[in-house]
Every structure is written in structure tokens, then in C-alpha cells.
C-alpha positions in Angstrom: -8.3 18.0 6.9 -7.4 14.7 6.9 -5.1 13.9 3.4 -5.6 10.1 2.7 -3.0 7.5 1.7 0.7 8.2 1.6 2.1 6.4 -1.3 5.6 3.8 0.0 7.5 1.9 -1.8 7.4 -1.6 -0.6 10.9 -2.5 0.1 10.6 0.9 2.4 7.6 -0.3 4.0 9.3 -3.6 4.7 12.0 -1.4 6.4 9.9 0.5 8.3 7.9 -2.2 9.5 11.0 -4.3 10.9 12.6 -1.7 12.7 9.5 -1.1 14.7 8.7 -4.6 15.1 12.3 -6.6 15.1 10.2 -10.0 15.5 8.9 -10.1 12.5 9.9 -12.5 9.7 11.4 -10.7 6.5 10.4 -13.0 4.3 7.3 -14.2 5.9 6.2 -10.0 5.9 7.6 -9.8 2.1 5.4 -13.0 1.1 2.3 -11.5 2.9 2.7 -8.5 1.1 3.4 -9.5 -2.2 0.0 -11.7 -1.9 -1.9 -8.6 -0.5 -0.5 -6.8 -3.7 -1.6 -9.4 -6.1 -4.7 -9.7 -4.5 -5.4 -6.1 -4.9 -4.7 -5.6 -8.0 -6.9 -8.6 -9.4 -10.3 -6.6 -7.2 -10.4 -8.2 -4.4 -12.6 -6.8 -1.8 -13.4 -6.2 1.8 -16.1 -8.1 3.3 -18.1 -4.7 3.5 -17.1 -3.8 -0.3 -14.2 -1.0 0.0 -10.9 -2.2 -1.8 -8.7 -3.5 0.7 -5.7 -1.9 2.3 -3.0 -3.9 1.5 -0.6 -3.1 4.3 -3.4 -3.6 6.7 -4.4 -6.7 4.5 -1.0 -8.0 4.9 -1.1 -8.4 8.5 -5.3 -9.3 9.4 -6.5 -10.8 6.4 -8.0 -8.9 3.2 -9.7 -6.3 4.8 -10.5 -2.3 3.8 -9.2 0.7 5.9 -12.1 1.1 8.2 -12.7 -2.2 8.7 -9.2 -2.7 10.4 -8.4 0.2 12.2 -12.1 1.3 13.0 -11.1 5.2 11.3 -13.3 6.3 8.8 -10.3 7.9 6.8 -6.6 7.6 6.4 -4.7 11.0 7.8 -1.0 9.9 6.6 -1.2 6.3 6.9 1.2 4.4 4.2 -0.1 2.2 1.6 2.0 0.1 -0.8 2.5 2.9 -3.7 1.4 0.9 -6.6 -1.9 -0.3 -5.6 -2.2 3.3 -4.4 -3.7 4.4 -7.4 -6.9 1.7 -6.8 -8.0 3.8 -3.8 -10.1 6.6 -3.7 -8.7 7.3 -0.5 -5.4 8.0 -1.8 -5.2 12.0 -2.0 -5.2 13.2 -5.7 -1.5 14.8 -4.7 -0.3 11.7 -3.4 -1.6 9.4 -6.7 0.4 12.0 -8.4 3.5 11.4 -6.6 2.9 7.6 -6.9 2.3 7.7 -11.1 5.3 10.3 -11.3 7.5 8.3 -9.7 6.0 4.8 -11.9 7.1 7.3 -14.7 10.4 8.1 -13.2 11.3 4.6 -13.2 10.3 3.8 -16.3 12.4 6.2 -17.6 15.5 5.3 -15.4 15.1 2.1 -16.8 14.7 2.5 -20.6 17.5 4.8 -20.7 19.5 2.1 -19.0 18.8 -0.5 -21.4 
């Protein structure tokens, strides 16, 4: 069974993604991603109509799942964990994970202040 979107935090993604590919530009990724973010979380769509996949988006252009990788479904594939919630192909455990840990930091931070 394949289990959908795993929920990363985007400073881990950025990590991730520059140790596999040491040519990449941190800021240039960060910029892209931060636009794919913004640009999720206002609706915007893929040309077939699916939300887009913002790590995907980040990279190709705005863009859904499918549409870039040619997979019908995520199995374990990151996505940015706070537009994680705008997919349905986010499993129901990992949207969990990703609103716990919203909650966790919200916490962390109110007790801080």
C-alpha cells in the first residue's frame, strides 16, 4: 500500500536536497521554495487541476504529483510539511504528524514569550 506524502520541514528539505545535489544554489533553492509555498497556499493549481507539489513545483514549474514524476501516487515522497495539509495525498497519519508538530511549536513558542 502505498502511504502518500511524508510531511518535512523545509529547512530539512533544503538540507536534504543540497547534499544530494552539491551544485545547487542555497538561496536560489530557498527562493524557489518559498514561492512554491506561497503559491500553494493561495490555490494555485496544476494545469490538469490537482494542487501542486511544491517540492516538485520548486524545481519544474507549478505542477501536481503525477504530472511531474508520471506516478499516480506518492509512496514516501517528502512534501514541504505545512502545505502538507492542502493535499489529499498526504496520508491521514502523516497530516497528523504535520498539525501536531504546527501545535508543538506553537506551544514552544508561547511558553517562550
Amino acid at each position: 500500500m502505498k502511504t502518500g506524502f511524508v510531511p518535512i520541514k523545509l529547512e530539512d528539505y533544503i538540507k536534504r536536497h543540497l547534499k544530494s545535489n552539491r551544485d545547487t544554489d542555497r538561496s536560489e533553492l530557498t527562493k524557489s521554495l518559498r514561492s512554491a509555498i506561497e503559491a500553494a497556499k493561495k490555490g494555485t493549481r496544476c494545469s490538469c487541476g490537482n494542487p501542486i507539489w511544491v517540492i516538485g513545483s520548486a524545481i519544474v514549474g507549478h505542477a501536481c504529483f503525477t504530472c511531474i514524476t508520471g506516478a499516480s501516487y506518492p509512496d514516501s515522497d517528502y512534501e514541504i510539511d505545512e502545505v502538507c495539509n492542502l493535499h489529499d495525498l498526504c496520508s491521514v497519519s502523516a497530516r497528523k504528524r504535520s498539525k501536531d508538530s504546527r501545535k508543538r511549536h506553537t506551544n514552544a513558542k508561547k511558553a517562550k514569550d
